[in-house]
BAFI-3210 file (N, C-alpha, C; in Angstrom, 3 decimals, decimal comma, padded with zeros to 6 digits):
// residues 219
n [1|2|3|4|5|6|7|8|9|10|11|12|13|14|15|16|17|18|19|20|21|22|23|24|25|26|27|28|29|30|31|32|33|34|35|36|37|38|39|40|41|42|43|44|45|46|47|48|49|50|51|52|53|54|55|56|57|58|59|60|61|62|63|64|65|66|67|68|69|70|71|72|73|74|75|76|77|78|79|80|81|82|83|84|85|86|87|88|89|90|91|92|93|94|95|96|97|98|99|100|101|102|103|104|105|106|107|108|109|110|111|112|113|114|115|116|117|118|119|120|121|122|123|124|125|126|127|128|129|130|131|132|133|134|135|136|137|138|139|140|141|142|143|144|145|146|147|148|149|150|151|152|153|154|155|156|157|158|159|160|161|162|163|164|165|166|167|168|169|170|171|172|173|174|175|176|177|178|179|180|181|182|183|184|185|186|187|188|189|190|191|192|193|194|195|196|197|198|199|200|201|202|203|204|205|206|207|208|209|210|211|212|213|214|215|216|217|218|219]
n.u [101,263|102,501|104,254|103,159|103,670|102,076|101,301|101,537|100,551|101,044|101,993|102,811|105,418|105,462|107,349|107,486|105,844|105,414|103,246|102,324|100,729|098,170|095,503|095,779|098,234|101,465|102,081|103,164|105,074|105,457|108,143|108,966|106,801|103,834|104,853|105,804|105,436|106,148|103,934|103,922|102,558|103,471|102,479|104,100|103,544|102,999|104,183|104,246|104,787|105,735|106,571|107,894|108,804|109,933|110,067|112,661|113,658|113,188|115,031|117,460|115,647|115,543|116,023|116,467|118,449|117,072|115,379|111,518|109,057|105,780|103,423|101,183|098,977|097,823|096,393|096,900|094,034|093,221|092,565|093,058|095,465|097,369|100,278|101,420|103,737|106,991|110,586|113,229|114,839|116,559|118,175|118,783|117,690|116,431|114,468|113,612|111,612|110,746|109,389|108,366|106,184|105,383|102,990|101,590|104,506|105,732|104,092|100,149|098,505|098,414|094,904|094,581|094,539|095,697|096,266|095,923|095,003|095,503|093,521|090,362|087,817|084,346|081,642|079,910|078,397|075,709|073,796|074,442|074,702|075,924|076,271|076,982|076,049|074,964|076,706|075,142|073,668|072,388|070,107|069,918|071,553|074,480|074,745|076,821|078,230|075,773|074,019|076,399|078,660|080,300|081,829|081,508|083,950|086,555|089,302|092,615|093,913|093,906|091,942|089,244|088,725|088,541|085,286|083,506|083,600|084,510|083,893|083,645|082,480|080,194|078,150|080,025|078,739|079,437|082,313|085,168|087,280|089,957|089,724|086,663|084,281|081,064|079,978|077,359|076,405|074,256|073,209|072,835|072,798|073,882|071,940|069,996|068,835|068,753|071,711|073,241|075,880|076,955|078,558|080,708|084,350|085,835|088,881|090,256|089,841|089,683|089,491|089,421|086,719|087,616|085,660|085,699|084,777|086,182|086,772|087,869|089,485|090,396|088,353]
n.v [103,127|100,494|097,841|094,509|091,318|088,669|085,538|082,866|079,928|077,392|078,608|079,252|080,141|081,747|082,877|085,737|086,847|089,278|089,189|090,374|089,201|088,905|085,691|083,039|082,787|082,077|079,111|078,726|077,277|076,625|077,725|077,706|075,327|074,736|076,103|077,860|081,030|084,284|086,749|090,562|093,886|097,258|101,178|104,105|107,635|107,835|105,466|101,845|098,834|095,673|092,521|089,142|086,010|083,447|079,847|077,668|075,449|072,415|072,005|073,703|076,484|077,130|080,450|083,769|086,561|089,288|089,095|088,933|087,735|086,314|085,128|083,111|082,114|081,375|082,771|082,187|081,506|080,661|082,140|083,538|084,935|087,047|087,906|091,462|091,800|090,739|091,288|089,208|088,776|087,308|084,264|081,896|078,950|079,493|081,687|085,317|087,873|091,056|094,246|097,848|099,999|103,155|105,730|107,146|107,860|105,215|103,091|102,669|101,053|097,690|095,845|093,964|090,968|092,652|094,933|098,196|101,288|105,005|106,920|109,185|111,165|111,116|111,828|112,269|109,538|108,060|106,109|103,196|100,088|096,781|093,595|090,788|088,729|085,647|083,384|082,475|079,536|080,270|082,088|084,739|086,704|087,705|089,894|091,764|094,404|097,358|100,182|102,344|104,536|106,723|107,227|108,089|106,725|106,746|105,624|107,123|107,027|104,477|103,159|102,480|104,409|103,358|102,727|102,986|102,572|103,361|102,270|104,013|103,577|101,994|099,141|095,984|093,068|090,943|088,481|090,541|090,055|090,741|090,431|089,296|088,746|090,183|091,805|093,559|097,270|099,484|102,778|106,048|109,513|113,004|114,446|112,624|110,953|107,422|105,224|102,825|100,124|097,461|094,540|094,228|094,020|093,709|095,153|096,107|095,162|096,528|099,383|102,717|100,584|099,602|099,237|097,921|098,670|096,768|097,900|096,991|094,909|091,543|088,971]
n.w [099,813|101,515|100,776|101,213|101,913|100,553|101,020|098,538|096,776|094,158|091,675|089,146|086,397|083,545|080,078|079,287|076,201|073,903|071,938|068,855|066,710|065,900|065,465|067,752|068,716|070,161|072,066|074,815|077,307|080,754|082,679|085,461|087,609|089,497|092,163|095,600|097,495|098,178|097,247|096,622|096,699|096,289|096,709|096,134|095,536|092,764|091,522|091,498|093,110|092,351|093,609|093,347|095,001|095,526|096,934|097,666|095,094|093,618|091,757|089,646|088,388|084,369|083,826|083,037|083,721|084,263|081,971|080,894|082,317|083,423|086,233|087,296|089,492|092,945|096,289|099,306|100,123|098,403|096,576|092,907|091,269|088,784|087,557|086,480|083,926|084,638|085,735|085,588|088,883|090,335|089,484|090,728|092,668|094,039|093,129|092,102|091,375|089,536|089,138|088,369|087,843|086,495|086,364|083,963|082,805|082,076|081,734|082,009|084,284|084,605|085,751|088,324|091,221|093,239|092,884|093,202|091,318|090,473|091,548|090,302|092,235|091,394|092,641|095,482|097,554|099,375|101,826|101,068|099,975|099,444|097,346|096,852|093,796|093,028|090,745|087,394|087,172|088,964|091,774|093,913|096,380|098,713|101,104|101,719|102,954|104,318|104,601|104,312|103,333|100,695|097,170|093,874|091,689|089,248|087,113|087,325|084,485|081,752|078,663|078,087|080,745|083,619|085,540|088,945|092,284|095,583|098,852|102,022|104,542|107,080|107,597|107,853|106,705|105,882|104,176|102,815|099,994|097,946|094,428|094,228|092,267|090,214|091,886|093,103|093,273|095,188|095,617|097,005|095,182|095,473|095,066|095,910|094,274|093,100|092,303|090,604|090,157|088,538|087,831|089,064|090,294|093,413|094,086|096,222|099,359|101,973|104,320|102,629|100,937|097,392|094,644|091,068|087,497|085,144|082,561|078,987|080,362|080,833|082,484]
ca.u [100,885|103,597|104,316|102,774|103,989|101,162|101,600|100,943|100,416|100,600|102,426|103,420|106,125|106,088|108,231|106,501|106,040|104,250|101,944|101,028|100,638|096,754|095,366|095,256|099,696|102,238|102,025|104,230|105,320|106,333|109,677|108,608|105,339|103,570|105,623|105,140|106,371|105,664|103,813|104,054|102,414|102,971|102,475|104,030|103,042|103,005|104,659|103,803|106,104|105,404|107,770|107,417|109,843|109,897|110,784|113,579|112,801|113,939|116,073|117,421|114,630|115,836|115,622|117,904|118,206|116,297|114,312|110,344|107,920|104,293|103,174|099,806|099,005|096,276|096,899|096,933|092,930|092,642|091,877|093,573|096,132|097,981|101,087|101,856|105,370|108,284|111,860|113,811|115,760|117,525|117,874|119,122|116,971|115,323|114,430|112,761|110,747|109,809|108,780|108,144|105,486|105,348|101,544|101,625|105,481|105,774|102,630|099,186|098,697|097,153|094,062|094,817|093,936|096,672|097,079|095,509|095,341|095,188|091,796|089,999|086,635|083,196|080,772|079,648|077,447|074,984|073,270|075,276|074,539|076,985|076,304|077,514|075,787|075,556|076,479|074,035|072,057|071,530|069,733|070,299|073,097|075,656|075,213|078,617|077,910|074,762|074,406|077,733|078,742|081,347|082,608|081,844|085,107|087,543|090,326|093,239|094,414|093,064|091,550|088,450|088,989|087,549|084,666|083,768|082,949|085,075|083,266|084,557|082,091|079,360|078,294|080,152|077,993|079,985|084,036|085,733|088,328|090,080|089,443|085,600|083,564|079,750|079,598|076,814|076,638|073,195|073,309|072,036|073,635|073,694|070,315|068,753|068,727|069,397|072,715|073,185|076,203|076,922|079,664|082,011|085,561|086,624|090,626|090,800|089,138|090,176|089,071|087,940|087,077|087,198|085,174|086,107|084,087|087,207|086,075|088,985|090,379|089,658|088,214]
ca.v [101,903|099,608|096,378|093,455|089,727|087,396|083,820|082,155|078,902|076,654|079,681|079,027|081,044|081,648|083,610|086,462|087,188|090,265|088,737|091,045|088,708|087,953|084,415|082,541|083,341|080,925|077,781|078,920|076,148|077,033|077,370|076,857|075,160|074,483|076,852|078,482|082,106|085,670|087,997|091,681|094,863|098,254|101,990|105,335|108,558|107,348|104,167|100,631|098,057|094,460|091,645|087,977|085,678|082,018|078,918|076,658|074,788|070,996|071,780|075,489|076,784|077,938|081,779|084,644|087,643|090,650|089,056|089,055|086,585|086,220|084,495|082,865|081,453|081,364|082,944|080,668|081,327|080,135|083,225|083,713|086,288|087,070|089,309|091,832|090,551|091,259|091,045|087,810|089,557|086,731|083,156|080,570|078,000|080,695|083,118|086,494|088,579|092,272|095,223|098,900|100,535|104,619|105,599|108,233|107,518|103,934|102,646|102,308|100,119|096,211|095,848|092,195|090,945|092,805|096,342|099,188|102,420|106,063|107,216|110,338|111,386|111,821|112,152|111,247|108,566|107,427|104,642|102,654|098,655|095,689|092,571|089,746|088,047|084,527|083,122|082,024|078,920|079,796|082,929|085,162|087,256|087,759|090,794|092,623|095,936|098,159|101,873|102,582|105,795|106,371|107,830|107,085|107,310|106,748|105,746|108,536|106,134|103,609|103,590|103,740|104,829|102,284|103,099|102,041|103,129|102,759|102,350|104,570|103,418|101,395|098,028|095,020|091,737|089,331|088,859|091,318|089,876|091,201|089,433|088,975|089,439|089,718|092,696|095,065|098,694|100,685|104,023|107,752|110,696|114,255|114,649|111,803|109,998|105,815|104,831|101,147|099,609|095,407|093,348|094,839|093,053|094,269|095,075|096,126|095,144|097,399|100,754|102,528|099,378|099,133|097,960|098,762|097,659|096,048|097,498|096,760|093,965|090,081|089,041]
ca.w [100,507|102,008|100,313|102,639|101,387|100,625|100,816|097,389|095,797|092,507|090,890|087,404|085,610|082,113|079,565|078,569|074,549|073,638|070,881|068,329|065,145|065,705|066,051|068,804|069,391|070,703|072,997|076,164|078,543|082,130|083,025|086,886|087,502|091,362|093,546|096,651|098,012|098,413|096,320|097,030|095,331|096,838|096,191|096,480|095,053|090,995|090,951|091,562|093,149|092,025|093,952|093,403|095,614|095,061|097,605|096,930|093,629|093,344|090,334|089,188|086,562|083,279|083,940|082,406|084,794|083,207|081,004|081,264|083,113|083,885|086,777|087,420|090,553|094,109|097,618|100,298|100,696|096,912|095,543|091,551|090,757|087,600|087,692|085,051|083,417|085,753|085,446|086,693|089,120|090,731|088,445|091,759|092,893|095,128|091,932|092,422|089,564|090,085|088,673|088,952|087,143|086,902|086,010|082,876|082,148|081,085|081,079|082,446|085,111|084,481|086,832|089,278|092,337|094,229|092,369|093,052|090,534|090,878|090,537|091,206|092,769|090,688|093,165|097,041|097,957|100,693|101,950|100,306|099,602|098,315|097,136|095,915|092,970|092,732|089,640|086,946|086,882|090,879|092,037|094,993|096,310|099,608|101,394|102,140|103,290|104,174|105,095|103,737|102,278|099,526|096,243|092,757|091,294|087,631|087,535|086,095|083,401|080,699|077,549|078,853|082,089|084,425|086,861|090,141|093,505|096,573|099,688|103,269|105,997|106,734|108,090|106,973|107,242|105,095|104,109|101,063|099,161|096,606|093,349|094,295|091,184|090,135|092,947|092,316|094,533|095,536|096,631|096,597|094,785|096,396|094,347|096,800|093,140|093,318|091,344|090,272|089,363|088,544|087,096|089,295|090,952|094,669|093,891|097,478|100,120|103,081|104,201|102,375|100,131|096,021|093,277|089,686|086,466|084,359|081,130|078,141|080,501|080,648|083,808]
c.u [102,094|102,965|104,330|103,315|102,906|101,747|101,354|101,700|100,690|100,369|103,019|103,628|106,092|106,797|107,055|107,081|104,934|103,607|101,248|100,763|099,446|097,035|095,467|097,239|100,130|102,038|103,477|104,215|106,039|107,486|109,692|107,226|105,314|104,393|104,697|105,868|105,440|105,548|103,739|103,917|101,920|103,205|103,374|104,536|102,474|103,503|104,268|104,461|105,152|106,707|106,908|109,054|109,225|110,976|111,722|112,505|113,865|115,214|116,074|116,470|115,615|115,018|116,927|117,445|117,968|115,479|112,876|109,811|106,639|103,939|101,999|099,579|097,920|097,162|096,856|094,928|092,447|091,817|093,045|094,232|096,963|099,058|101,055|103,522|105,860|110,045|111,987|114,994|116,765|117,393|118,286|117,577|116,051|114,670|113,270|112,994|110,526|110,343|108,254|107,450|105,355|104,149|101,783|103,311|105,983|104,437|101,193|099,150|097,973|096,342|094,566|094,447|094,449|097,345|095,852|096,188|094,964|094,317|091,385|088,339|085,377|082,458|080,923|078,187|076,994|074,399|073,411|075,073|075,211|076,585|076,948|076,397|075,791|075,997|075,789|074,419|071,350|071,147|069,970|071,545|073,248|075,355|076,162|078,688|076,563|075,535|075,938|077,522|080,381|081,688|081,879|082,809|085,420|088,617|091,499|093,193|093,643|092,731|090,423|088,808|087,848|086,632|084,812|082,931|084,202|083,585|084,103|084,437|080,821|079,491|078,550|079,169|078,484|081,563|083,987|087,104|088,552|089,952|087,759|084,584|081,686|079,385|078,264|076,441|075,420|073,892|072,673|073,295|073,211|072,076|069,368|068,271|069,419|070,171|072,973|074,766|076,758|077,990|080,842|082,661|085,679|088,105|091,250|089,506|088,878|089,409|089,839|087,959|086,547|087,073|085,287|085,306|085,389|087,194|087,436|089,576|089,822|089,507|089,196]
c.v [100,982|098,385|095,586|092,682|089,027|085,941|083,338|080,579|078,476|077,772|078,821|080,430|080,948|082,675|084,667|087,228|088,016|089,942|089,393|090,424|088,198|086,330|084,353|083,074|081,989|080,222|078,369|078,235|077,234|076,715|076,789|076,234|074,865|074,875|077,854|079,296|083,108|086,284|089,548|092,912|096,146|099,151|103,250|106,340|107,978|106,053|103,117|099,687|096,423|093,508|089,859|086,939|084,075|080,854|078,123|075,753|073,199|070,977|073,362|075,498|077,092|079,508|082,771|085,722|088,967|090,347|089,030|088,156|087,313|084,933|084,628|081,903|081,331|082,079|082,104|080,307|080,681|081,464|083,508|084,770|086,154|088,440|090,011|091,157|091,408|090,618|089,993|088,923|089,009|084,992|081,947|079,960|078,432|081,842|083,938|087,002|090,486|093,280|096,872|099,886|102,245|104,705|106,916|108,500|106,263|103,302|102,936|101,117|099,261|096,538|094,362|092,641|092,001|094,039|097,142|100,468|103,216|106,516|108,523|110,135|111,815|112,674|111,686|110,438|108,121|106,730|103,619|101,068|097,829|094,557|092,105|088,975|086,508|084,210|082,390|080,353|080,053|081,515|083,358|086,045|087,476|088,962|091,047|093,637|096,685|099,658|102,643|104,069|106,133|107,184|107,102|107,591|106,767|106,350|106,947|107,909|105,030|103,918|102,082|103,348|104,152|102,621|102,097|102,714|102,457|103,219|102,752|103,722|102,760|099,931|096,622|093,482|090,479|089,569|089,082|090,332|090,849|089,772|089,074|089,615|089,191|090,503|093,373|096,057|099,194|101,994|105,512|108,583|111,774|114,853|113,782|110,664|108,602|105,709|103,652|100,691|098,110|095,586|094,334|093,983|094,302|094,242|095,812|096,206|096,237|098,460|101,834|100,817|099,605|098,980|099,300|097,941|097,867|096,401|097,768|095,385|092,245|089,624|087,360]
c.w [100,592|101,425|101,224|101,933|101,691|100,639|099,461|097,225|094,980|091,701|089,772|087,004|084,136|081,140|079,133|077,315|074,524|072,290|069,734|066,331|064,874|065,650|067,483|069,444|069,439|071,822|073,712|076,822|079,268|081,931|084,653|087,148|089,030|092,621|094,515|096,737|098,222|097,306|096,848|095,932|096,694|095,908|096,751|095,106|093,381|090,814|092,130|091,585|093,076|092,423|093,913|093,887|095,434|095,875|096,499|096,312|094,042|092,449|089,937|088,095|085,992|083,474|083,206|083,464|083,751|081,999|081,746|081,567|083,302|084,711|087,105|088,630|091,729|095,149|098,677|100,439|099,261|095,931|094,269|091,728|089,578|087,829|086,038|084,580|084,419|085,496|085,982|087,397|090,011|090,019|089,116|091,730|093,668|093,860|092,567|091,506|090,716|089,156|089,055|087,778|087,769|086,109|085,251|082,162|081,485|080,907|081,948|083,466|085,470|085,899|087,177|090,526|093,378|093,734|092,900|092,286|091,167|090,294|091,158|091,202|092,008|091,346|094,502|096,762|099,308|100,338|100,598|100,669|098,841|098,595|096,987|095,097|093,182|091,354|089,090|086,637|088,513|090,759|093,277|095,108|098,236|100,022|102,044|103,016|103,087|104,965|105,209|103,358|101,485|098,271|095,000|092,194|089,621|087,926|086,338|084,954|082,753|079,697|077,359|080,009|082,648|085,771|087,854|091,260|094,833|098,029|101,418|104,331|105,420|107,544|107,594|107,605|106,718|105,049|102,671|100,839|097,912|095,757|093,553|092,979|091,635|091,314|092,571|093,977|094,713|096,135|096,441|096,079|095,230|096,164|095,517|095,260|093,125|092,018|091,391|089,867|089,724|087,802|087,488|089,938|091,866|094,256|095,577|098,385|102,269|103,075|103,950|101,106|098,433|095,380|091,875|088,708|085,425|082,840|080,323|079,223|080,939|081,559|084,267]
res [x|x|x|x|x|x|x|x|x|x|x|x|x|x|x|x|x|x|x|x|x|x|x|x|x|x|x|x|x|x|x|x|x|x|x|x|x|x|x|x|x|x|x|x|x|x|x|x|x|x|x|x|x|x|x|x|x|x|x|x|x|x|x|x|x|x|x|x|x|x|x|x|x|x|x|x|x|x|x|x|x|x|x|x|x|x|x|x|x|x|x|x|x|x|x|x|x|x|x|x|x|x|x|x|x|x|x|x|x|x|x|x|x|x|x|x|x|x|x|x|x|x|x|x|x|x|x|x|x|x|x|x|x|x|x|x|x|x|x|x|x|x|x|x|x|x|x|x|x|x|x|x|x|x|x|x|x|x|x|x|x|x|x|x|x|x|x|x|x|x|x|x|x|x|x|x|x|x|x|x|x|x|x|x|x|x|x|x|x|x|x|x|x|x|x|x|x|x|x|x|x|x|x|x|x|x|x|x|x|x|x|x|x|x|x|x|x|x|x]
***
């Protein structure tokens, strides 16, 4: 998948410290706070390109080139993203972060708004149904998609390996985002047997489009 450039928002940079002394950890202040630029996350075959580009700043940040960051930030539509850490790979007043994840040689690969993993195929699915949830006090939900048909899938990697379902075809009636939580899926299995699943996040919305249940990671 070719790396597109999103627009983003009220990005905040911070140093990233890998944490493993229990408690609550260390108090990290930004080094950049309320910037705007391009985020960018593509794929090919095994690896995972992560680019984060950053408008002129008022004042050079404090950055070192090759050390680690984590940026937290919105897309222009206000939807949340969180990068995994990424190098500083340029430290001017323009700075750019990025990253290149290989899937079964360095690590596993964080779930965010703007990654997709390599997953494989369980089963097929028909008549296929997506919600959206509201969230609780309120009742009700969003339909997304009817008479769909689709996959329930895994993904390769994790610990546990995160389900899901992507969806091929079908009629959309509402708008996907990625990052949309509180999904839940209907559908038939080759049996003609109804499969259920809730508390899932869209991580891609495209065709085909989808949803993964997040389990080990913090929504």
């Amino acid at each position: 998948m070719q790396a597109i450039p999103v627009k983003v928002k009220n990005v905040n940079v911070y140093p990233y410290v890998d944490w493993n002394g229990g408690g609550v950890g260390p108090v990290i202040l930004p080094v950049i706070e309320g910037a705007t630029g391009t985020y960018a996350v593509g794929t090919l075959l095994m690896s995972v390109f992560y680019n984060l580009n950053l408008d002129s700043q008022s004042q050079k940040p404090k950055l070192g080139i090759h050390q680690r960051y984590v940026a937290i930030g919105e897309t222009e539509d206000g939807t949340p993203f969180t990068t995994p850490w990424m190098y500083c790979t340029n430290d001017s007043s323009e700075p750019e972060f990025g990253r290149t994840i290989t899937i079964n040689k360095e690590d596993s690969v964080a779930i965010n708004t703007g990654s997709l993993p390599e997953y494989i195929t369980l089963g097929p699915l028909t008549d296929i149904t997506v919600s959206q949830l509201f969230p609780p006090p309120a009742i009700g939900q969003i339909l997304l998609i009817e008479n769909g048909s689709g996959n329930v899938i895994a993904t390769r990697t994790g610990t546990p390996h995160e389900m899901g379902i992507e969806v091929t075809k079908g009629n959309r009636l509402g708008t996907l985002k990625a990052g949309m939580k509180n999904i839940i899926i209907t559908g038939k299995n080759k049996d003609g047997k109804s499969v259920t699943m809730g508390n899932l996040t869209c991580v891609d919305p495209n065709e085909p489009a989808v949803f993964l249940h997040h389990f080990g990671f913090s929504s």
